[in-house]
N, C-alpha and C positions, 0 to 999 in steps of 0.2 A: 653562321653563320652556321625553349628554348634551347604554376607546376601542380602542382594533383590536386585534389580536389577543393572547393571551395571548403572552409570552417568558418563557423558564426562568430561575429563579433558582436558584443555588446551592442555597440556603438559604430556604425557603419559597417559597411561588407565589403570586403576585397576580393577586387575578381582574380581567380586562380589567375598564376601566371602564364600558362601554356603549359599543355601535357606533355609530359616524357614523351621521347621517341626513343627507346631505344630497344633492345633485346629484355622480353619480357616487360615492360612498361605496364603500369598498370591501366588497364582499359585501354592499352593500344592493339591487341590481339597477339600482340606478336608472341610468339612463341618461346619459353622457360628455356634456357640452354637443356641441350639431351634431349629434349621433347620429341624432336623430327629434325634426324640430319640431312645434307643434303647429298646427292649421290656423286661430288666431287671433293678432292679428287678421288680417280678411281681406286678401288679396293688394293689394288694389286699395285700401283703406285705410290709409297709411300713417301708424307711431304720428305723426310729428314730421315737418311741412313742411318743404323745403330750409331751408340756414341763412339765406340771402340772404332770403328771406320776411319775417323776423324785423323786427324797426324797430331800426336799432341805436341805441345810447345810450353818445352820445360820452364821451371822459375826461374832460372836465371836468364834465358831469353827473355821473357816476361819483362826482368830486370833490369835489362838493356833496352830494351825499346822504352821505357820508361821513363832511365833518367836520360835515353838521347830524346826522348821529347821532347823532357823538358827543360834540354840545354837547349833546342831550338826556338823554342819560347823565348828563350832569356837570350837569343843571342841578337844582333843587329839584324833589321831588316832587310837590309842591301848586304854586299861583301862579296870578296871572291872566300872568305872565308864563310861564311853562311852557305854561300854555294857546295864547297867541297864539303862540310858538312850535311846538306840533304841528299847529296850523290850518296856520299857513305853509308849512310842509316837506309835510303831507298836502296841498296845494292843488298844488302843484310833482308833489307823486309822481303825482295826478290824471292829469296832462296826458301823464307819461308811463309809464302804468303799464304798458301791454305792453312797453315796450323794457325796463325793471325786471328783468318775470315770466320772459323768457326770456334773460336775461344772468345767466350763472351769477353773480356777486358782486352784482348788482343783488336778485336775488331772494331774497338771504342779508341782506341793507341791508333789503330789503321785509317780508319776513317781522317782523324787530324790532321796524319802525315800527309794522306791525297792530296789535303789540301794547300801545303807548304811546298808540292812536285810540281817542276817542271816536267816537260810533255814527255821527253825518250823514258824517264824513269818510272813513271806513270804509264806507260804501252808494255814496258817490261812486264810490271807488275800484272795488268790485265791480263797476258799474255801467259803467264803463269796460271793466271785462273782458268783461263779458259777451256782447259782440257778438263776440269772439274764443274765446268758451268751448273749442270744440274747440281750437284751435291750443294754448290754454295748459292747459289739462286733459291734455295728450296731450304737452306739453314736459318733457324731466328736471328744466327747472328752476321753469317754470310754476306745475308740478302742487303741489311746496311752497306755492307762495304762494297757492292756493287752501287746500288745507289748513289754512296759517296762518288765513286767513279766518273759513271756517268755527270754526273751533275756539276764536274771539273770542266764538261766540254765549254760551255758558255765562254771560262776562262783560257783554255787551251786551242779549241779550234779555231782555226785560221791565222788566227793572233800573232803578231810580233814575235813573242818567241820561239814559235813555231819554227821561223826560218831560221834566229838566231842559234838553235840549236841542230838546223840542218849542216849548218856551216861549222858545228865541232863534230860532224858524221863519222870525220876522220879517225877523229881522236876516238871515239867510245865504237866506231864501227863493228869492231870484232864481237862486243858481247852487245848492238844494238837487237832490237827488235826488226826482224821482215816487215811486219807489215804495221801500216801508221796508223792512225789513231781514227780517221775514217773509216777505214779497212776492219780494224777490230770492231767499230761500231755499225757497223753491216752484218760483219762475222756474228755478233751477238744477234744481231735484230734477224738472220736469217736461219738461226737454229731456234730461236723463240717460234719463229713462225712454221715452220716443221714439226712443232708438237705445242701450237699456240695454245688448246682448250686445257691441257695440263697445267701449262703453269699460268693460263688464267683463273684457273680455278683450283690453286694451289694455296693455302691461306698466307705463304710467304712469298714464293715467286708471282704472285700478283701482284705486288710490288715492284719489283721488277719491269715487270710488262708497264705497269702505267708511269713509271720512269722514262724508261724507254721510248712509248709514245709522245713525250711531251720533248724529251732531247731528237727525237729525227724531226717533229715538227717546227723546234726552233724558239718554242712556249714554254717556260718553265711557270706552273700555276702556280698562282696565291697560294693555295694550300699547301706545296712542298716547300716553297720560301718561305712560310711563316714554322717551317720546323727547323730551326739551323742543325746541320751535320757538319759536324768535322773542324776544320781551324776556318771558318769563314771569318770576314774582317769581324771585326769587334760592335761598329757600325750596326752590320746585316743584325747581328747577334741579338744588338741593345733593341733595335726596332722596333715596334708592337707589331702584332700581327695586323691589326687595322691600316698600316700603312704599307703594309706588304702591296704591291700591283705584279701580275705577269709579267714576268720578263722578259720579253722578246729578241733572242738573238738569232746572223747568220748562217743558216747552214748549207751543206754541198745539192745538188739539185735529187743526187743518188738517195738522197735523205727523204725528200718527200715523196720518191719514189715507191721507196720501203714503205713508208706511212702509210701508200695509198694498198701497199698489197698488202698490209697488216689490216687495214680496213674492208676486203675482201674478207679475212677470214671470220670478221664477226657476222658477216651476210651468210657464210654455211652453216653457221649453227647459228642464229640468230633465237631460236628457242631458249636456248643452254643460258645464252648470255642476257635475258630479259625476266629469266627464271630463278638463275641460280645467282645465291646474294653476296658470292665473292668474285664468281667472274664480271658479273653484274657492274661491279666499281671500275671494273679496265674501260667497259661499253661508255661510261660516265662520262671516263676521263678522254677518249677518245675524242666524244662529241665534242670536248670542250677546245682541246688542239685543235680539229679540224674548222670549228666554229671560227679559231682566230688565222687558221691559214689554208684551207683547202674549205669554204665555205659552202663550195658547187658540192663535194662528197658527203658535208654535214649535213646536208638537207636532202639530200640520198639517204644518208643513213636511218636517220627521224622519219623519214615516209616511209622506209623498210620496216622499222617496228611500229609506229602508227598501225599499218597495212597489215603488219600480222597479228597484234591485240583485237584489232576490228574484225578478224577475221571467226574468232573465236566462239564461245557459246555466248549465244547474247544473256543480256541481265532483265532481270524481271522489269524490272524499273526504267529502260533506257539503254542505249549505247553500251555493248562488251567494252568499254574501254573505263568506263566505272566503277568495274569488279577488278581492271587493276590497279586501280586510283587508292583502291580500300587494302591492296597489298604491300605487304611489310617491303617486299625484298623491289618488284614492278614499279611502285608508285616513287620508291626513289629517284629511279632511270627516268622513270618519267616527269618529274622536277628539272632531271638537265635535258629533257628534248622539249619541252615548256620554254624553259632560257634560253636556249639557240635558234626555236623557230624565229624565220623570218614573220615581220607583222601579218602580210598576205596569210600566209599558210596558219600562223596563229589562227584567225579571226574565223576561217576555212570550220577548224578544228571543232575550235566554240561554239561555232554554229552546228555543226555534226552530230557533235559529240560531249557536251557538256550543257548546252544553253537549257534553260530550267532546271536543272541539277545544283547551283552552285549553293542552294540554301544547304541540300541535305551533304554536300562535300565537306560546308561551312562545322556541322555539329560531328562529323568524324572523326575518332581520333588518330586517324592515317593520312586518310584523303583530305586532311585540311591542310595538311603539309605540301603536296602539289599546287592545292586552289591558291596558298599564297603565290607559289613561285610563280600560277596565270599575274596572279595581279604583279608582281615582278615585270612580268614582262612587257604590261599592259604599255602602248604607245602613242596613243591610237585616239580619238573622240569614238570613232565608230564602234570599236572593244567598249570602253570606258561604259560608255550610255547604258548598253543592256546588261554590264556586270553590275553597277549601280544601282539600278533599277531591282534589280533581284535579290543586292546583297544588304541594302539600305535599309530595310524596315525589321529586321532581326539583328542588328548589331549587338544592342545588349546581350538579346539571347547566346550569340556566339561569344560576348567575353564570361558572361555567368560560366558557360561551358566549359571555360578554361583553354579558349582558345584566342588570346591577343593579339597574337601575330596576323591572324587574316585580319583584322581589321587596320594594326598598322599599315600590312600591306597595301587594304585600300586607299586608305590615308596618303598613303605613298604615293599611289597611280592618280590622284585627286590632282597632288601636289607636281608633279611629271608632266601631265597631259593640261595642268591649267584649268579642270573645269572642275564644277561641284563640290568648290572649296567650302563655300558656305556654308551648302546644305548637310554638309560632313558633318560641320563643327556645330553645327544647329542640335543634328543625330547626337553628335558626344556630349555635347550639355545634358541632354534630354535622358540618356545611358548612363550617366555619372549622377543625375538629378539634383545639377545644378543650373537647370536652365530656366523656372522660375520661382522664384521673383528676380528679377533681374540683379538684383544684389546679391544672388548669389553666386550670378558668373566670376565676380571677381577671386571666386575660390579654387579656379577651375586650376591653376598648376598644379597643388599641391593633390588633389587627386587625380589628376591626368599622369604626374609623375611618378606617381605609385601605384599608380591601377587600383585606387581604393574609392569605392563607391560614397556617394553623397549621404541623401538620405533615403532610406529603405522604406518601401510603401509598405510597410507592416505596421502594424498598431504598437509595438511593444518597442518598435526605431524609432517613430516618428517625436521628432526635436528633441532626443533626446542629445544625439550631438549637432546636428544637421539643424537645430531647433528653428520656426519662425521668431519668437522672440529674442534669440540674438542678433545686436547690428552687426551688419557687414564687417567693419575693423575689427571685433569679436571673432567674427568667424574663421575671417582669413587668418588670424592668428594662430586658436586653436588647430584649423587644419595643418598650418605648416609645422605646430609645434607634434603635433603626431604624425605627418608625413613625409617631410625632407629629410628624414636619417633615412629612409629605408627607397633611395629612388630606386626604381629598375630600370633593367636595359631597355627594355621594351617600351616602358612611359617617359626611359629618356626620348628613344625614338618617336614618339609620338608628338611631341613634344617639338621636338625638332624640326619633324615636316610639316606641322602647324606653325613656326615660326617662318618657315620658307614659302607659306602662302604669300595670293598677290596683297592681303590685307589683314597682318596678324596682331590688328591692336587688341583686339579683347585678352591672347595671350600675353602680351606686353602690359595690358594694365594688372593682368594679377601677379605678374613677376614684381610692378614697380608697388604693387600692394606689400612685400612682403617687406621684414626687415632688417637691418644690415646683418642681424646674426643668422637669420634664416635663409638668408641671400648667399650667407658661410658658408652656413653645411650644404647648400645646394653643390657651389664652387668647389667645396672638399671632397664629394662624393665621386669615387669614379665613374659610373654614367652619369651624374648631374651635371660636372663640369662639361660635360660637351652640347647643355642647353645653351652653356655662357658660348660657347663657342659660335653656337646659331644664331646668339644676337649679335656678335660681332661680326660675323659674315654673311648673314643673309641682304639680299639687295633689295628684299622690302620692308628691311628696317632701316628709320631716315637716325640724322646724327640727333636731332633731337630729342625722339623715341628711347634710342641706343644709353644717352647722357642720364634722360630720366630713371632707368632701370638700376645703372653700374654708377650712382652717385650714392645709392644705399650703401655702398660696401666702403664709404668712408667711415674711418674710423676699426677696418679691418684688415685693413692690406699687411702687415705685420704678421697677424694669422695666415692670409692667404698665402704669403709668400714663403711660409715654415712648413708649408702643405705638400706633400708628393704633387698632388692634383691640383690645390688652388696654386701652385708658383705658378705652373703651366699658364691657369686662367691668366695670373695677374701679368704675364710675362706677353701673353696674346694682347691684356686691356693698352699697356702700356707701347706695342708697335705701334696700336690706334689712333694714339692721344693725342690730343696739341699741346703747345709747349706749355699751355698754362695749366693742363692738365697733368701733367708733368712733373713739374714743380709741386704741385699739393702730394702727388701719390711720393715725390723723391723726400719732400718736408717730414710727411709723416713715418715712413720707412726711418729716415734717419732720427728719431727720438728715440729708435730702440736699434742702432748700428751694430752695437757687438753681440745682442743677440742673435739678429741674422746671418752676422759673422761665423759666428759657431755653429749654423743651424744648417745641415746635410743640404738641404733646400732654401733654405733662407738665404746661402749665402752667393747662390748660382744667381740672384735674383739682383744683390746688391752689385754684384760686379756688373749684370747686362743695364744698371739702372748708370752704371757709375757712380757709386754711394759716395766713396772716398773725394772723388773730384769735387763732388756737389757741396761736401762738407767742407772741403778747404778752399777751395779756388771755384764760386758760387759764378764767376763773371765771366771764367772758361769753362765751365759747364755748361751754362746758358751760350754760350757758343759753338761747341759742341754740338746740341740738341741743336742749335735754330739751323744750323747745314744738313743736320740730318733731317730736319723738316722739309729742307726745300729742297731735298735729295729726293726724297717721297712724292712731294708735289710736283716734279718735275717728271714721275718716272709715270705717274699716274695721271696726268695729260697726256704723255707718250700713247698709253695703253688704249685713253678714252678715243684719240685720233686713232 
């Protein structure tokens, strides 16, 4: 939570996708690796002791943690025998858990195990690390198996088996752990904080630290849930990252006590951590825990760096807070204190500090990457109005630039806020240069969904695809027949929040323009499928609207259903339907049964349809569905009350 330069086409022009952001990016300034390092960590602190330091951990250990892995794998998930088995192998790992932590394949073995331990065997193990904290906090491969750790609490603290295993204290007392699994996670978070600006600024034990932050606040973010470590369910694992949400569990009140003093330490150096672009990511992730549970000190925070950017050399042009908008490492930080200002203090900001500026943010290849995260956060009529106003009559300009994203984003705050839907979509006609003759809106998907331009006011473009003498069912053809293989994410996106307006026919009749093979490859494509998705669920599409679009794809369901991405769609059309709709999509499905049978995806599709029943027993299927209909209708009165 995207690309270089524009190139000519013959025939239409496509606007660049969005410029790189990343180290060295072309035309983003940012600096070559080696170019200019930064002065953390310090010289005389190095991240990772010699390799010879290490304890090594011979092949045949190796060997053993291996295949007891993956006997635990293969064994029952319950058992007193599954049990005595992860005591044994976590007793072994005990003894040697730094040779593990810093052997790359040991600590990939370690990580899994974390996550098959109950609690006493798991404090052992931490407790063993701990006298090494530095060396393995600061290891490439360490630093995982801390992470893994930590990120066990969710499952471990306070929990059930917490007590169930105070109550065999008895039994393993003599080789328990002193102190519990709060205590160790204090223990950690208060020698972190004793030498915080190191391993903030440490390129591995920063990791660490922004772990840490989000297990005492009780928030494990999107972004570490969408990275699975270790034996998580199978579930978490399959997940897409799109569905990944923060996950919020309880913690001891000592927890967010520590939070709050870890968040003193980024106010002493509040320079170091606004400047430099690895501590820089702890400050990030900070604001974003506190945002969701110590809110009073997130907006502390964000007014401490506001307060000292502003304080700075001012910029020729405006507001010192513009010259960090344009920086590589600054303008990041400042994307997450944009997200978490409250609206008040938002609107404060933009009037300050940004208001007349957002065209020249808009053509930056830095600073347009915050101007989105503004419209992100936009909530507001009273934001909305004066960002509109300034961002409106240069849209084009800003996609030619290679910059999509600010304007989906406006798209977005349009779509949010409820106003200036029209006038948007008026702007993106006019941007794409299908807005007139009016015959030619109806082309608008197929270049909204690929960011590819209409017809180009040049002499050497003009009709030559785009032409006036082609009719509209001409045109729309041609367009989709060169734009729907190649959707982007971005004109998915666009796409999408133009479907969530309060009035999205004009997109609706160019989708019901298209035809059922074109309506295919939309449904196949992995951002395209989730247009279908905005016409199923948006609540300003009526049933009507909805029937006339997804009645082209008869005669396709077969394809759809043998798709990674269209079963998906077809498996969403089909919760939709009613019974009569039903029955056509189950008719045609079953003219080609064994082939969906054998088909990876076709055949997940035949079972949620009930293929089998429908072909032999047509009069208990149809009974079947019709309970399931009024299951629906019953639950969806429920919801409307």
């Amino acid at each position: 939570m995207g690309l270089g330069p524009r190139s000519p086409h013959k025939v239409g022009r496509r606007f660049p996708a969005g410029g790189k952001r990343g180290r060295g990016a072309k035309g983003s300034g940012r600096p070559l690796p080696g170019s200019k390092r930064q002065p953390w960590p310090p010289p005389d602190r190095r991240s990772e002791p010699p390799p010879d330091s290490h304890p090594h951990l011979s092949p045949e250990a190796l060997g053993y943690f291996r295949r007891a892995l993956s006997a635990l794998k293969e064994a029952p998930e319950t058992g007193e025998e599954r049990d005595l088995m992860v005591h044994n192998i976590m007793k072994e790992v005990e003894t040697q858990a730094l040779a593990l932590s810093t052997n790359r394949t040991g600590s990939e073995m370690l990580q899994e195990l974390l996550g098959f331990s109950p609690l006493k065997p798991l404090c052992r193990v931490w407790a063993a690390l701990r006298s090494n904290l530095r060396t393995v906090a600061c290891h490439r491969c360490g630093v995982h198996v801390l992470q893994s750790a930590l990120l066990q609490l969710p499952r471990l603290l306070g929990s059930a088996a917490e007590e169930e295993e105070e109550e065999q204290e008895g039994e393993d007392g003599k080789d328990g752990p002193t102190e519990t699994l709060e205590e160790l996670v204090l223990g950690l978070a208060a020698e972190v904080c004793d030498d915080f600006l190191f391993y903030c600024g440490d390129t591995h034990g920063s990791f660490v630290v922004r772990t840490l932050l989000q297990v005492l606040g009780g928030t494990i973010l999107e972004s570490e849930r969408a990275r699975p470590r270790g034996s998580q369910s199978s579930e978490a694992q399959k997940a897409p990252a799109r569905e990944c949400k923060p996950a919020d569990f309880e913690v001891p009140e000592t927890f967010l006590n520590r939070l709050q003093d870890l968040t003193s330490s980024f106010l002493k150096d509040i320079a170091v951590f606004i400047t430099d672009k690895i501590s820089s990511f702890c400050l990030q992730v900070a604001l974003q825990v506190l945002h969701h549970k110590l809110p009073q000190f997130c907006a502390y925070l964000c007014n401490a760096v506001i307060g000292y950017l502003s304080t700075r050399s001012s910029s020729v042009d405006g507001s010192p807070l513009l010259l960090f908008l344009r920086d590589q490492t600054s303008s990041r930080l400042l994307e997450q204190v944009l997200l978490v200002l409250e609206p008040p203090r938002l609107q404060s900001l933009f009037e300050e500090h940004l208001q007349g500026q957002l065209q020249t943010l808009a053509a930056h290849p830095i600073a347009n990457f915050p101007l989105q995260r503004l419209l992100d956060a936009v909530t507001t009529p009273e934001l909305l109005s004066p960002v509109f106003e300034e961002l409106s009559p240069v849209l084009e300009a800003v996609l030619a630039q290679g910059h999509p994203g600010v304007v989906i984003a406006l798209v977005g705050a349009c779509r949010r806020v409820g106003a200036y839907q029209a006038k948007v979509l008026q702007l993106l006609l006019e941007a794409f240069h299908c807005a007139e003759p009016s015959s030619r809106q109806v082309a608008c998907v197929p270049l909204f969904a690929t960011l590819m331009e209409g017809a180009v006011p040049a002499e050497h473009q003009v009709a030559v695809f785009w032409g006036w003498a082609h009719p509209p069912g001409l045109l729309v053809e041609m367009a989709a027949a060169r734009a729907l293989g190649d959707v982007t994410v971005l004109g998915s996106l666009l796409l999408q929040h133009l479907l969530h307006f309060s009035a999205p026919g004009l997109v609706l009749r160019s989708l019901g323009a298209l035809t059922g093979p074109q309506l295919l490859v939309l449904a196949q494509s992995p951002a395209g499928s989730h247009v279908l998705d905005a016409i199923l669920t948006s609540p300003s599409v009526t049933r009507k609207q909805r029937r006339r679009v997804l009645q082209n794809l008869k005669g396709q369901y077969v394809a759809l259903a043998c798709s990674r991405h269209g079963s998906r769609v077809l498996d969403a059309i089909w919760s939709g339907a009613a019974l009569g709709a039903r029955k056509e999509i189950a008719a045609e499905l079953g003219e080609q049964n064994q082939e969906l049978i054998r088909d990876p995806f076709g055949h997940h599709v035949a079972r949620n349809v009930a293929l089998t029943t429908f072909l032999k027993r047509r009069e208990a299927w149809e009974q079947q569905q019709g309970a399931v209909a009024k299951r629906r209708r019953a639950l969806n009165s429920i919801l409307e009350d």
